[in-house]
N, CA, C and O atoms as a GROMACS GRO file, in nm:
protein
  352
    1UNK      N    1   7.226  -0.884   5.422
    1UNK     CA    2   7.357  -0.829   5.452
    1UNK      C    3   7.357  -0.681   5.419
    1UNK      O    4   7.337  -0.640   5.304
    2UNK      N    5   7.386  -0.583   5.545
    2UNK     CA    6   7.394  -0.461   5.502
    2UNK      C    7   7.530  -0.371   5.451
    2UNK      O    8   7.638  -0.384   5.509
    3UNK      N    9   7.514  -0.282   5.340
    3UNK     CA   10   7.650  -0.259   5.280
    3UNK      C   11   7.702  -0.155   5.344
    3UNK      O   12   7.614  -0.074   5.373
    4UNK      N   13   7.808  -0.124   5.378
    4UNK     CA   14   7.820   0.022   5.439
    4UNK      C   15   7.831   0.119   5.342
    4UNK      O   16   7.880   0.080   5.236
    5UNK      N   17   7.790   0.266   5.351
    5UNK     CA   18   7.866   0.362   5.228
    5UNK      C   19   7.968   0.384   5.298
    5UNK      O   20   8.011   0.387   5.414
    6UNK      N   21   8.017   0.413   5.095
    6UNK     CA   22   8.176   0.434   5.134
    6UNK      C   23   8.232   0.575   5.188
    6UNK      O   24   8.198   0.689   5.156
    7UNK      N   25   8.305   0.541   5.260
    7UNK     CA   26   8.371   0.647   5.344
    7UNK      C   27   8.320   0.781   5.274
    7UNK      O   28   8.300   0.804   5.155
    8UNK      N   29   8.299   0.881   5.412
    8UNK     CA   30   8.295   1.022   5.320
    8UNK      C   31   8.159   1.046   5.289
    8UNK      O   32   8.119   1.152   5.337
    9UNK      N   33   8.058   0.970   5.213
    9UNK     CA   34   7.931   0.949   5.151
    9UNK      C   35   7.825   1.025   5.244
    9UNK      O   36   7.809   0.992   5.362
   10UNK      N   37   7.775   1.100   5.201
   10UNK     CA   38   7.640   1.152   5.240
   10UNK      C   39   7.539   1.110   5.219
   10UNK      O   40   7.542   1.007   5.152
   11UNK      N   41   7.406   1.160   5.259
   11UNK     CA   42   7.302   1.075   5.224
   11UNK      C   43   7.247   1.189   5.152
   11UNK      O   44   7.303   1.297   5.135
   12UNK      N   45   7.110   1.148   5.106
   12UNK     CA   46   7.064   1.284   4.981
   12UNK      C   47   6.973   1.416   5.068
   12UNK      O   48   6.947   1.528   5.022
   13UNK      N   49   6.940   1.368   5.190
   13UNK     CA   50   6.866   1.496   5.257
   13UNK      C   51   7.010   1.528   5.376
   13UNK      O   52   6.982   1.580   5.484
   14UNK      N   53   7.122   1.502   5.352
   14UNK     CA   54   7.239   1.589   5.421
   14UNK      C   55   7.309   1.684   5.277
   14UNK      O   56   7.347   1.800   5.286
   15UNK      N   57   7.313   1.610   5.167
   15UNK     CA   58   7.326   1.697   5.060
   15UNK      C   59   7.236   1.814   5.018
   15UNK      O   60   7.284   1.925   4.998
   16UNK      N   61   7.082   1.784   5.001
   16UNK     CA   62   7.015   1.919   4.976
   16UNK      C   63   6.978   1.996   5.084
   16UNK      O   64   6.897   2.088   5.072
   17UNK      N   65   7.054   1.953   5.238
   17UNK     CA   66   7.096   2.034   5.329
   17UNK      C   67   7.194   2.122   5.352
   17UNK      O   68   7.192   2.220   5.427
   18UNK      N   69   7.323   2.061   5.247
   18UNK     CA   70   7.434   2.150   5.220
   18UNK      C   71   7.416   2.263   5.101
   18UNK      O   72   7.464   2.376   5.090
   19UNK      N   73   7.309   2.174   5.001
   19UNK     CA   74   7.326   2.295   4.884
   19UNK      C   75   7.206   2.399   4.935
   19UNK      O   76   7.212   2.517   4.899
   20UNK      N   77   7.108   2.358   5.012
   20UNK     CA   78   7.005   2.506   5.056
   20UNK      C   79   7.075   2.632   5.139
   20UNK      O   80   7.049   2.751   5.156
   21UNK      N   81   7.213   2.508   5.195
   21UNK     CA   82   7.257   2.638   5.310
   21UNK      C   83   7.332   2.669   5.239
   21UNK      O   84   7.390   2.754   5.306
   22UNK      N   85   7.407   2.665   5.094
   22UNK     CA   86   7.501   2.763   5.039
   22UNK      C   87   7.440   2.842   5.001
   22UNK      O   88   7.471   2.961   5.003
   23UNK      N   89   7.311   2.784   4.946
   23UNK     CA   90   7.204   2.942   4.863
   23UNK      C   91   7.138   3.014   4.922
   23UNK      O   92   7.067   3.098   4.866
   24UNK      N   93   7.146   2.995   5.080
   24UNK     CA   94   7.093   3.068   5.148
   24UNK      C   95   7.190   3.208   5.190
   24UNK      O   96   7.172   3.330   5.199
   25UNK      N   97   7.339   3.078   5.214
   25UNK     CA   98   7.425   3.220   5.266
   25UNK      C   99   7.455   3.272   5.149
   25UNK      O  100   7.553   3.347   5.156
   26UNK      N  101   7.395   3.258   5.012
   26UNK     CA  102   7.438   3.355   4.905
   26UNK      C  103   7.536   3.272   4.838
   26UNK      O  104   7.613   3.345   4.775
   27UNK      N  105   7.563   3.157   4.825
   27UNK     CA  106   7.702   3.109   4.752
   27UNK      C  107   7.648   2.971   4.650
   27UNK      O  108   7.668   2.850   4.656
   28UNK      N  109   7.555   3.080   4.536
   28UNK     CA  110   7.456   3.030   4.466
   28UNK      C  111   7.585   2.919   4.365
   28UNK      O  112   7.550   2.828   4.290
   29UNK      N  113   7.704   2.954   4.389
   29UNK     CA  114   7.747   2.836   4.297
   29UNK      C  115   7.733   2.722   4.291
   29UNK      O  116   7.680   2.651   4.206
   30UNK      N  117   7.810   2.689   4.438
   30UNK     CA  118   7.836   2.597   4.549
   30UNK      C  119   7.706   2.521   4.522
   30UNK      O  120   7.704   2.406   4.480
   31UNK      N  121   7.626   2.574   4.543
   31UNK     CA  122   7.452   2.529   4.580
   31UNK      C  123   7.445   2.444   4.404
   31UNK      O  124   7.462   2.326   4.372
   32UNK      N  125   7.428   2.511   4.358
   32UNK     CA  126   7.410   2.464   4.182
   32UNK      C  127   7.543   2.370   4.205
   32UNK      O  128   7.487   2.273   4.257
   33UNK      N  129   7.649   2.343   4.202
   33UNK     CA  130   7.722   2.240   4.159
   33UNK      C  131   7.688   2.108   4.274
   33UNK      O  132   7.706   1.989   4.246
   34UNK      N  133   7.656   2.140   4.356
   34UNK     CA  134   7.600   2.010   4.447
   34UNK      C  135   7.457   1.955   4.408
   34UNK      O  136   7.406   1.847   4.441
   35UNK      N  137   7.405   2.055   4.330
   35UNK     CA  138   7.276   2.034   4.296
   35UNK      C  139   7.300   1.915   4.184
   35UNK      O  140   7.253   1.801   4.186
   36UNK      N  141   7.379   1.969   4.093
   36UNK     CA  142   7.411   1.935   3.963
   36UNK      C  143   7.485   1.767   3.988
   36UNK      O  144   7.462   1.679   3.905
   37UNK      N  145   7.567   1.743   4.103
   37UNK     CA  146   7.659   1.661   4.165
   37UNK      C  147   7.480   1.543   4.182
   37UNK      O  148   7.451   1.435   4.129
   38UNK      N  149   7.401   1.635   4.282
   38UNK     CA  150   7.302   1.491   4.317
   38UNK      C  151   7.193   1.474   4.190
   38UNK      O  152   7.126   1.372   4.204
   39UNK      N  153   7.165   1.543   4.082
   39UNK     CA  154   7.133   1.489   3.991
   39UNK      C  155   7.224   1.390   3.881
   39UNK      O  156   7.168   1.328   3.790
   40UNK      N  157   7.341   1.386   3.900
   40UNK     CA  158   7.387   1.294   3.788
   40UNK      C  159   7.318   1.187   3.882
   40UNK      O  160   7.218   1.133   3.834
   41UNK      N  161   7.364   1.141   4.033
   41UNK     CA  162   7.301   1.010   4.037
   41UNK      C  163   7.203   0.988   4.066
   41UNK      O  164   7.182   0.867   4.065
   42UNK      N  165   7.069   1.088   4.112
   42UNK     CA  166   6.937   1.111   4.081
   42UNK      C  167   6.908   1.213   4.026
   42UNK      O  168   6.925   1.327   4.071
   43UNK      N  169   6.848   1.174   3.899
   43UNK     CA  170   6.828   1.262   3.736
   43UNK      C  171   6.669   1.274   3.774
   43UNK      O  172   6.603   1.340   3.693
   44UNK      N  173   6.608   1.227   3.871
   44UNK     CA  174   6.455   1.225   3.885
   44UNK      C  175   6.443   1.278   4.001
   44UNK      O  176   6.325   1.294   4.031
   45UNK      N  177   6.541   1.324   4.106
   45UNK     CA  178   6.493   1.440   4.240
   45UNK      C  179   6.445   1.560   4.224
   45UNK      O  180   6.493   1.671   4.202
   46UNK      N  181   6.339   1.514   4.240
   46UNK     CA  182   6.260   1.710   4.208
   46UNK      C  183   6.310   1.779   4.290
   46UNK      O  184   6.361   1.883   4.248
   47UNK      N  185   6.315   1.748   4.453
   47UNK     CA  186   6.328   1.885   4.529
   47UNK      C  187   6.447   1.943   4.474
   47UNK      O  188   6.448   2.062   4.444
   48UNK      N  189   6.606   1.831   4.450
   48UNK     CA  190   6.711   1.903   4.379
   48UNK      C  191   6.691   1.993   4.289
   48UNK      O  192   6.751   2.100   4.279
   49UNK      N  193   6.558   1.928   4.180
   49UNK     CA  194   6.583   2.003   4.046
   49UNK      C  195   6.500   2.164   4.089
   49UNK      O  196   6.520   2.272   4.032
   50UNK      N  197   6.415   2.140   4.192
   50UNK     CA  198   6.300   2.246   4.178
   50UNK      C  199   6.412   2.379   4.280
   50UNK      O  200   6.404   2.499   4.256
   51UNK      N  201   6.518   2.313   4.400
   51UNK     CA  202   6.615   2.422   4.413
   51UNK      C  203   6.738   2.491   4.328
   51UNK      O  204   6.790   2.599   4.354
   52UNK      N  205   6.775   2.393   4.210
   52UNK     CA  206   6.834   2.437   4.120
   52UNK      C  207   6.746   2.538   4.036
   52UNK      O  208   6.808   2.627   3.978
   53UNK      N  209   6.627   2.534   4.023
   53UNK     CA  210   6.566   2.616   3.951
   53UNK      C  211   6.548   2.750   4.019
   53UNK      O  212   6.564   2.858   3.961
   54UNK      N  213   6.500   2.728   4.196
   54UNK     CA  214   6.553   2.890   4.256
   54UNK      C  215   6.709   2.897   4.215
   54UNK      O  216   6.722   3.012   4.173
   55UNK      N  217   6.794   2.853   4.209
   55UNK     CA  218   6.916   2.932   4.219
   55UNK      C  219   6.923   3.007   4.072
   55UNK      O  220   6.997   3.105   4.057
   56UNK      N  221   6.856   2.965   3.983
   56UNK     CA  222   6.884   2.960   3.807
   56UNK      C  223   6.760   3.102   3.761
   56UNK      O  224   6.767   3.177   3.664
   57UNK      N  225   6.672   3.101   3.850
   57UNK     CA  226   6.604   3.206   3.831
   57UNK      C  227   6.597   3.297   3.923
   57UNK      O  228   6.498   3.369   3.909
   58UNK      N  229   6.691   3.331   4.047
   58UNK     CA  230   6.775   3.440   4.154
   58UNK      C  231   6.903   3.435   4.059
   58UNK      O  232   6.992   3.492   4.122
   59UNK      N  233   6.951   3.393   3.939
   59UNK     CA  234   7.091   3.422   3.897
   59UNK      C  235   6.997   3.532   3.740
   59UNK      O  236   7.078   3.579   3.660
   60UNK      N  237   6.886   3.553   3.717
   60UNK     CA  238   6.828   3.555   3.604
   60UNK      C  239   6.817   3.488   3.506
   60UNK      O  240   6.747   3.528   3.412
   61UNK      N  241   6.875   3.383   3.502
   61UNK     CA  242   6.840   3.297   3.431
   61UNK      C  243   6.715   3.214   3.343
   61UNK      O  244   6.720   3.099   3.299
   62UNK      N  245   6.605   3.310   3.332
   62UNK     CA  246   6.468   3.253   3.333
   62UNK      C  247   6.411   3.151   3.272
   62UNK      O  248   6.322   3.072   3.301
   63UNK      N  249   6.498   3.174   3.157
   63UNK     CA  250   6.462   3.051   3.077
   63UNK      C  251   6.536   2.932   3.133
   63UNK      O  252   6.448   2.848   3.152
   64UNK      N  253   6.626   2.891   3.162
   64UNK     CA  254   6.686   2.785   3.204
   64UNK      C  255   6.612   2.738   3.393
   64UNK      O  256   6.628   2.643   3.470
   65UNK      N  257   6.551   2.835   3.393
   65UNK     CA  258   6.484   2.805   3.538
   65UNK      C  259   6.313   2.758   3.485
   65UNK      O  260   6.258   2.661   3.538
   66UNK      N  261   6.258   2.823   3.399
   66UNK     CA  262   6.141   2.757   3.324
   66UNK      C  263   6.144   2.658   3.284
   66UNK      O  264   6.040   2.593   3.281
   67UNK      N  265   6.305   2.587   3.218
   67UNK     CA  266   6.285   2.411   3.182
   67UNK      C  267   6.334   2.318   3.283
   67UNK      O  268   6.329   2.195   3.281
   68UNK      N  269   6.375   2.386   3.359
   68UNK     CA  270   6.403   2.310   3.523
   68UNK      C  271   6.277   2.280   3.591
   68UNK      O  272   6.257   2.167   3.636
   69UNK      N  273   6.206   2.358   3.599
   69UNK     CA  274   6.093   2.335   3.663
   69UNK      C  275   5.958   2.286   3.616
   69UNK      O  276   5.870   2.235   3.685
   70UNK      N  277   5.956   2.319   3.440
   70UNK     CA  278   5.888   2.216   3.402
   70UNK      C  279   5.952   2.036   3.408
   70UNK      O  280   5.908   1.941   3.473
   71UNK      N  281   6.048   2.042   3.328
   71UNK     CA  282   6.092   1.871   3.391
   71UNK      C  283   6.060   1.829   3.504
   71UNK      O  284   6.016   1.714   3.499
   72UNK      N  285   6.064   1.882   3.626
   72UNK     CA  286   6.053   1.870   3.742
   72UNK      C  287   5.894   1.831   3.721
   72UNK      O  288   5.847   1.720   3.748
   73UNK      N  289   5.835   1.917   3.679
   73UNK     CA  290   5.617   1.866   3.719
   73UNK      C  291   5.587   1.752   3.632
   73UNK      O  292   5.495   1.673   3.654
   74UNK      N  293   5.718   1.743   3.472
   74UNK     CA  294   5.677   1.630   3.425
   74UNK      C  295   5.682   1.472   3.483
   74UNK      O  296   5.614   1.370   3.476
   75UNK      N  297   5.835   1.528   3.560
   75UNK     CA  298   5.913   1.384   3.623
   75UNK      C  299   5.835   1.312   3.723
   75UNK      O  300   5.817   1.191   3.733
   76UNK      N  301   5.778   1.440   3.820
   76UNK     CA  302   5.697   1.430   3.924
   76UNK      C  303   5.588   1.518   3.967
   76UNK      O  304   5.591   1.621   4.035
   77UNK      N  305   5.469   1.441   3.900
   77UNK     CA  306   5.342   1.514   3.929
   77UNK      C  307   5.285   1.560   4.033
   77UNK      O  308   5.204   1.652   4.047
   78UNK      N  309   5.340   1.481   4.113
   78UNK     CA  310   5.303   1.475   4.272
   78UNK      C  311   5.379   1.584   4.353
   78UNK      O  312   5.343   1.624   4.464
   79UNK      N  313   5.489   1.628   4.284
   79UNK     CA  314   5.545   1.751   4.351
   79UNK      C  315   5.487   1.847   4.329
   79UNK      O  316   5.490   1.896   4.215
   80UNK      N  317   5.400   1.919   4.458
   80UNK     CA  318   5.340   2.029   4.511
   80UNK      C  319   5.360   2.150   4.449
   80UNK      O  320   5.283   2.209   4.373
   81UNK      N  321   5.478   2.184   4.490
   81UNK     CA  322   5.598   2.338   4.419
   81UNK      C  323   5.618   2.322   4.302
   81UNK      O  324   5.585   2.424   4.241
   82UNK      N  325   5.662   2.231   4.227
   82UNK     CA  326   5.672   2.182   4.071
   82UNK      C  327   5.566   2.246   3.985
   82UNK      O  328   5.587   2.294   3.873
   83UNK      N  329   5.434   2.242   4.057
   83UNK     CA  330   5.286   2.292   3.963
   83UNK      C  331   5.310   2.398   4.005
   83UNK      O  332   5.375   2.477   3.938
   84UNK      N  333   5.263   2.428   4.129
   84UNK     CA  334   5.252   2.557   4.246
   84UNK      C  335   5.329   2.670   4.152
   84UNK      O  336   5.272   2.775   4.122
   85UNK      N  337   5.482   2.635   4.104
   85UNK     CA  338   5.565   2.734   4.009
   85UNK      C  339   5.474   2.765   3.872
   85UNK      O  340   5.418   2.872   3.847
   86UNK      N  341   5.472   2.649   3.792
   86UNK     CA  342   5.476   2.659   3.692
   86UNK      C  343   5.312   2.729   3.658
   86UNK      O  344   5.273   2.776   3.551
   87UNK      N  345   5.245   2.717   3.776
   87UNK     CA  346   5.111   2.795   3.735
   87UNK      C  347   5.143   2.910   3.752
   87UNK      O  348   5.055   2.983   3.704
   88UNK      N  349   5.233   2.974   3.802
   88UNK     CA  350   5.233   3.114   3.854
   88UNK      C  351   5.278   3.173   3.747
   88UNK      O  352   5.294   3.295   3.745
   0.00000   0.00000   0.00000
């Protein structure tokens, strides 16, 4: 039996479709609070966490963009960009 979502509901690649295009057009908030919105109910999405970490280190934020993106290579090894960052 399939459930429907409830009204309104997005799926998670229409969400980190909405928060890339706020940080793209510059509306790095927007982007971080949707970011922040799809990690409470996935605390383990790297790509979320690894674009919260561009927005957190384009705000200067460096340090708070350095433990974003390490969690991110710990959570998920397999994410590409996760290392790719943290070696650089």
């Amino acid at each position: 039996m399939d459930v429907a979502p409830p009204q309104g509901a997005i799926t998670l690649a229409e969400a980190l479709d909405r928060a890339l295009a706020f940080h793209q057009a510059g509306r790095a908030r927007e982007a971080g609070d949707l970011c922040r919105a799809i990690l409470r109910a996935l605390p383990e999405q790297a790509e979320t966490r690894c674009l919260l970490d561009t927005i957190a280190f384009g705000q200067g934020r460096l340090d708070a963009a350095g433990a974003l993106i390490t969690v991110t290579a710990a959570l998920d090894p397999a994410f590409f960009d996760a290392h790719r960052t943290v070696r650089l």
